[in-house]
C-alpha positions in Angstrom: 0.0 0.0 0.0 1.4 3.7 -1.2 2.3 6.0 1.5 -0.7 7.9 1.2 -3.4 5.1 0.8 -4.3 3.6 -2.2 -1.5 3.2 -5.0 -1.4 6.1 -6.8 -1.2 4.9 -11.0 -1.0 7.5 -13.8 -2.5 6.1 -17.0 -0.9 8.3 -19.4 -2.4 7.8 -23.4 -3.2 10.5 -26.3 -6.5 8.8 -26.4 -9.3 10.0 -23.9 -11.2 6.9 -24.7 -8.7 4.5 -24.0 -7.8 6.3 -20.4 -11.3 6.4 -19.6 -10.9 2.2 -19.9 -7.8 2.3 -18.2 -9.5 3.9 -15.2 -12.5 2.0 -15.2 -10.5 -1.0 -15.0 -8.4 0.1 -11.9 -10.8 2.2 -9.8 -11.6 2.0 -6.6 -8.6 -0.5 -6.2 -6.2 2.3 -7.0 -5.8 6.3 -7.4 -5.9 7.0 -10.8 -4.4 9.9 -12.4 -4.6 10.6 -16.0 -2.2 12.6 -18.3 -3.0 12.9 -22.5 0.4 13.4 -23.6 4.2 13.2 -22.5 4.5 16.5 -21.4 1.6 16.5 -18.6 3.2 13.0 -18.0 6.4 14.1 -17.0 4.9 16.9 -14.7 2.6 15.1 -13.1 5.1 12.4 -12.6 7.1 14.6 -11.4 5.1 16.4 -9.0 2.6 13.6 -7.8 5.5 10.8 -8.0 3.1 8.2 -8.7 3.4 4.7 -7.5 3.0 3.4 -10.8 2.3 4.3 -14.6 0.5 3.0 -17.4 2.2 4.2 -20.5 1.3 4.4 -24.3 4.3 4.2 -26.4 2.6 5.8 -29.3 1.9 9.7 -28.9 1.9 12.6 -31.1 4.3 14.9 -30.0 6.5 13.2 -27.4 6.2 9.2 -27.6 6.0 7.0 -24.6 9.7 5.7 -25.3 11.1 9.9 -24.7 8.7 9.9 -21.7 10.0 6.3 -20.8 13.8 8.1 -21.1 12.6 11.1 -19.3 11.3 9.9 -16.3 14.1 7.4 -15.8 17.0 9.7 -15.2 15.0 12.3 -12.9 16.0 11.2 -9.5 12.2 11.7 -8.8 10.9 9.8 -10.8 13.6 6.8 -12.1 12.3 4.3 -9.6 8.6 4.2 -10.5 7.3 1.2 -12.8 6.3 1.7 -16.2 4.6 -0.3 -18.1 3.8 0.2 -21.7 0.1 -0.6 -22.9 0.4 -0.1 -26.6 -1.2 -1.4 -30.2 2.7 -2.0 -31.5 3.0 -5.7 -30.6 6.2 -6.3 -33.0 9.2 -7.5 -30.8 11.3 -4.8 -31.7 9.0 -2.0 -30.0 8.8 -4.5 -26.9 12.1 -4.6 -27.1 12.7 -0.8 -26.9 10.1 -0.6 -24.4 12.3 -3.0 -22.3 15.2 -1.2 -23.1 13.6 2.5 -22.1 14.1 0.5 -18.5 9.5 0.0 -18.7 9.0 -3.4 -16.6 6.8 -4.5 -18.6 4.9 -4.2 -22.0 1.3 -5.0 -22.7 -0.5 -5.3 -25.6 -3.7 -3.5 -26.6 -6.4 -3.9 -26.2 -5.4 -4.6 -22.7 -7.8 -7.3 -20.5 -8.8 -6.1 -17.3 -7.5 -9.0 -15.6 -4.0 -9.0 -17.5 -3.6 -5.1 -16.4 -4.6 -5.7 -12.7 -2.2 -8.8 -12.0 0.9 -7.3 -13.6 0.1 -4.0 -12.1 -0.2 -5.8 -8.2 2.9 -8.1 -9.6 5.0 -4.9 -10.1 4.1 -2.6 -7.3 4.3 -5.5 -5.0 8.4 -6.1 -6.4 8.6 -2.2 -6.4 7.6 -1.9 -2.5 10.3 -4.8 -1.9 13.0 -3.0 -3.7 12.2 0.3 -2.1 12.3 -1.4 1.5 15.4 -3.0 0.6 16.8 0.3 -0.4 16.0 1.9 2.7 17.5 -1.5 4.7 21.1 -1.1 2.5 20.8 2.9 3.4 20.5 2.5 6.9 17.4 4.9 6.6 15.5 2.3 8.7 17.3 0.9 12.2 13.9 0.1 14.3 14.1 -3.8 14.4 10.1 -3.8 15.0 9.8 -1.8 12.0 11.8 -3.9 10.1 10.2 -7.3 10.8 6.1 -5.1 10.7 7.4 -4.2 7.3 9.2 -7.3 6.0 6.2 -9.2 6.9 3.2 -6.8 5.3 5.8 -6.9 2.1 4.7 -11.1 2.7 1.5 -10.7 3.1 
Protein backbone atom coordinates (compact mmCIF):
# COMPACT_ATOMS: atom_id res chain seq x y z
CA UNK A 1 0.00 0.00 0.00
CA UNK A 2 1.41 3.70 -1.22
CA UNK A 3 2.26 6.02 1.47
CA UNK A 4 -0.71 7.88 1.18
CA UNK A 5 -3.42 5.13 0.81
CA UNK A 6 -4.33 3.65 -2.18
CA UNK A 7 -1.55 3.20 -5.00
CA UNK A 8 -1.35 6.07 -6.84
CA UNK A 9 -1.21 4.93 -11.02
CA UNK A 10 -0.95 7.54 -13.78
CA UNK A 11 -2.50 6.07 -16.97
CA UNK A 12 -0.93 8.29 -19.36
CA UNK A 13 -2.45 7.78 -23.45
CA UNK A 14 -3.24 10.50 -26.25
CA UNK A 15 -6.53 8.75 -26.36
CA UNK A 16 -9.33 10.02 -23.95
CA UNK A 17 -11.19 6.86 -24.69
CA UNK A 18 -8.70 4.55 -24.00
CA UNK A 19 -7.85 6.25 -20.42
CA UNK A 20 -11.33 6.41 -19.64
CA UNK A 21 -10.92 2.18 -19.95
CA UNK A 22 -7.85 2.29 -18.20
CA UNK A 23 -9.53 3.87 -15.16
CA UNK A 24 -12.50 2.01 -15.18
CA UNK A 25 -10.54 -1.04 -15.01
CA UNK A 26 -8.37 0.09 -11.90
CA UNK A 27 -10.84 2.16 -9.77
CA UNK A 28 -11.55 2.00 -6.58
CA UNK A 29 -8.56 -0.47 -6.20
CA UNK A 30 -6.18 2.32 -6.96
CA UNK A 31 -5.79 6.30 -7.43
CA UNK A 32 -5.89 6.95 -10.77
CA UNK A 33 -4.40 9.89 -12.42
CA UNK A 34 -4.59 10.61 -15.96
CA UNK A 35 -2.17 12.56 -18.30
CA UNK A 36 -3.04 12.93 -22.50
CA UNK A 37 0.40 13.43 -23.56
CA UNK A 38 4.24 13.15 -22.53
CA UNK A 39 4.55 16.52 -21.38
CA UNK A 40 1.58 16.53 -18.59
CA UNK A 41 3.24 12.98 -17.99
CA UNK A 42 6.40 14.08 -17.00
CA UNK A 43 4.95 16.95 -14.72
CA UNK A 44 2.60 15.13 -13.06
CA UNK A 45 5.06 12.40 -12.56
CA UNK A 46 7.05 14.58 -11.35
CA UNK A 47 5.05 16.39 -8.96
CA UNK A 48 2.64 13.64 -7.76
CA UNK A 49 5.48 10.78 -7.98
CA UNK A 50 3.10 8.20 -8.72
CA UNK A 51 3.37 4.68 -7.46
CA UNK A 52 3.04 3.44 -10.76
CA UNK A 53 2.34 4.30 -14.61
CA UNK A 54 0.51 2.98 -17.42
CA UNK A 55 2.22 4.15 -20.50
CA UNK A 56 1.33 4.42 -24.29
CA UNK A 57 4.31 4.15 -26.37
CA UNK A 58 2.60 5.82 -29.35
CA UNK A 59 1.90 9.75 -28.86
CA UNK A 60 1.92 12.57 -31.07
CA UNK A 61 4.29 14.93 -29.99
CA UNK A 62 6.45 13.22 -27.38
CA UNK A 63 6.20 9.24 -27.65
CA UNK A 64 6.00 6.99 -24.62
CA UNK A 65 9.71 5.67 -25.33
CA UNK A 66 11.05 9.87 -24.70
CA UNK A 67 8.66 9.88 -21.70
CA UNK A 68 10.02 6.33 -20.84
CA UNK A 69 13.80 8.13 -21.11
CA UNK A 70 12.63 11.08 -19.29
CA UNK A 71 11.34 9.90 -16.35
CA UNK A 72 14.12 7.39 -15.84
CA UNK A 73 16.99 9.72 -15.22
CA UNK A 74 14.96 12.34 -12.90
CA UNK A 75 16.04 11.19 -9.54
CA UNK A 76 12.18 11.65 -8.79
CA UNK A 77 10.92 9.80 -10.83
CA UNK A 78 13.57 6.83 -12.10
CA UNK A 79 12.28 4.33 -9.57
CA UNK A 80 8.55 4.24 -10.54
CA UNK A 81 7.35 1.23 -12.79
CA UNK A 82 6.27 1.66 -16.22
CA UNK A 83 4.63 -0.35 -18.11
CA UNK A 84 3.81 0.19 -21.67
CA UNK A 85 0.06 -0.60 -22.92
CA UNK A 86 0.36 -0.11 -26.59
CA UNK A 87 -1.16 -1.36 -30.23
CA UNK A 88 2.68 -1.96 -31.49
CA UNK A 89 2.97 -5.69 -30.59
CA UNK A 90 6.24 -6.28 -32.98
CA UNK A 91 9.22 -7.46 -30.78
CA UNK A 92 11.27 -4.80 -31.72
CA UNK A 93 9.04 -2.01 -30.01
CA UNK A 94 8.80 -4.53 -26.86
CA UNK A 95 12.13 -4.62 -27.10
CA UNK A 96 12.72 -0.75 -26.89
CA UNK A 97 10.10 -0.55 -24.35
CA UNK A 98 12.25 -2.97 -22.32
CA UNK A 99 15.16 -1.23 -23.15
CA UNK A 100 13.64 2.46 -22.13
CA UNK A 101 14.14 0.55 -18.51
CA UNK A 102 9.50 -0.03 -18.69
CA UNK A 103 8.96 -3.42 -16.61
CA UNK A 104 6.78 -4.54 -18.56
CA UNK A 105 4.92 -4.19 -22.01
CA UNK A 106 1.26 -5.00 -22.68
CA UNK A 107 -0.49 -5.29 -25.62
CA UNK A 108 -3.72 -3.50 -26.58
CA UNK A 109 -6.39 -3.93 -26.18
CA UNK A 110 -5.35 -4.60 -22.74
CA UNK A 111 -7.77 -7.26 -20.55
CA UNK A 112 -8.75 -6.14 -17.31
CA UNK A 113 -7.50 -9.02 -15.57
CA UNK A 114 -4.00 -8.99 -17.47
CA UNK A 115 -3.59 -5.06 -16.42
CA UNK A 116 -4.56 -5.69 -12.68
CA UNK A 117 -2.21 -8.78 -12.03
CA UNK A 118 0.94 -7.25 -13.65
CA UNK A 119 0.11 -3.98 -12.10
CA UNK A 120 -0.17 -5.76 -8.17
CA UNK A 121 2.90 -8.07 -9.58
CA UNK A 122 5.02 -4.90 -10.13
CA UNK A 123 4.11 -2.63 -7.31
CA UNK A 124 4.30 -5.54 -5.00
CA UNK A 125 8.41 -6.12 -6.45
CA UNK A 126 8.64 -2.21 -6.44
CA UNK A 127 7.62 -1.89 -2.55
CA UNK A 128 10.26 -4.76 -1.86
CA UNK A 129 12.97 -3.02 -3.67
CA UNK A 130 12.17 0.34 -2.07
CA UNK A 131 12.26 -1.44 1.47
CA UNK A 132 15.45 -3.02 0.63
CA UNK A 133 16.82 0.34 -0.38
CA UNK A 134 15.99 1.87 2.71
CA UNK A 135 17.51 -1.48 4.67
CA UNK A 136 21.12 -1.07 2.51
CA UNK A 137 20.80 2.94 3.45
CA UNK A 138 20.53 2.50 6.90
CA UNK A 139 17.41 4.86 6.64
CA UNK A 140 15.50 2.27 8.72
CA UNK A 141 17.28 0.90 12.23
CA UNK A 142 13.89 0.13 14.31
CA UNK A 143 14.13 -3.83 14.42
CA UNK A 144 10.11 -3.84 15.03
CA UNK A 145 9.79 -1.82 11.97
CA UNK A 146 11.83 -3.88 10.08
CA UNK A 147 10.19 -7.27 10.82
CA UNK A 148 6.13 -5.07 10.74
CA UNK A 149 7.40 -4.22 7.32
CA UNK A 150 9.16 -7.26 6.00
CA UNK A 151 6.16 -9.16 6.91
CA UNK A 152 3.21 -6.81 5.35
CA UNK A 153 5.75 -6.92 2.11
CA UNK A 154 4.74 -11.13 2.65
CA UNK A 155 1.50 -10.72 3.06
Amino acid sequence: MSHRGKPVILVVDDQTTVVRIMANMLQPEYAVRIATNGEMALEIAATQVPDFILLDMIMPGMSGIEVCHALKKTTVTEQIPVIFVTSMDDKHNEQAGLAARAVDYINKPASPVIVKSRVDIHLSRSRQERFIRHLANGSIRDSELIQRTAQSLLD
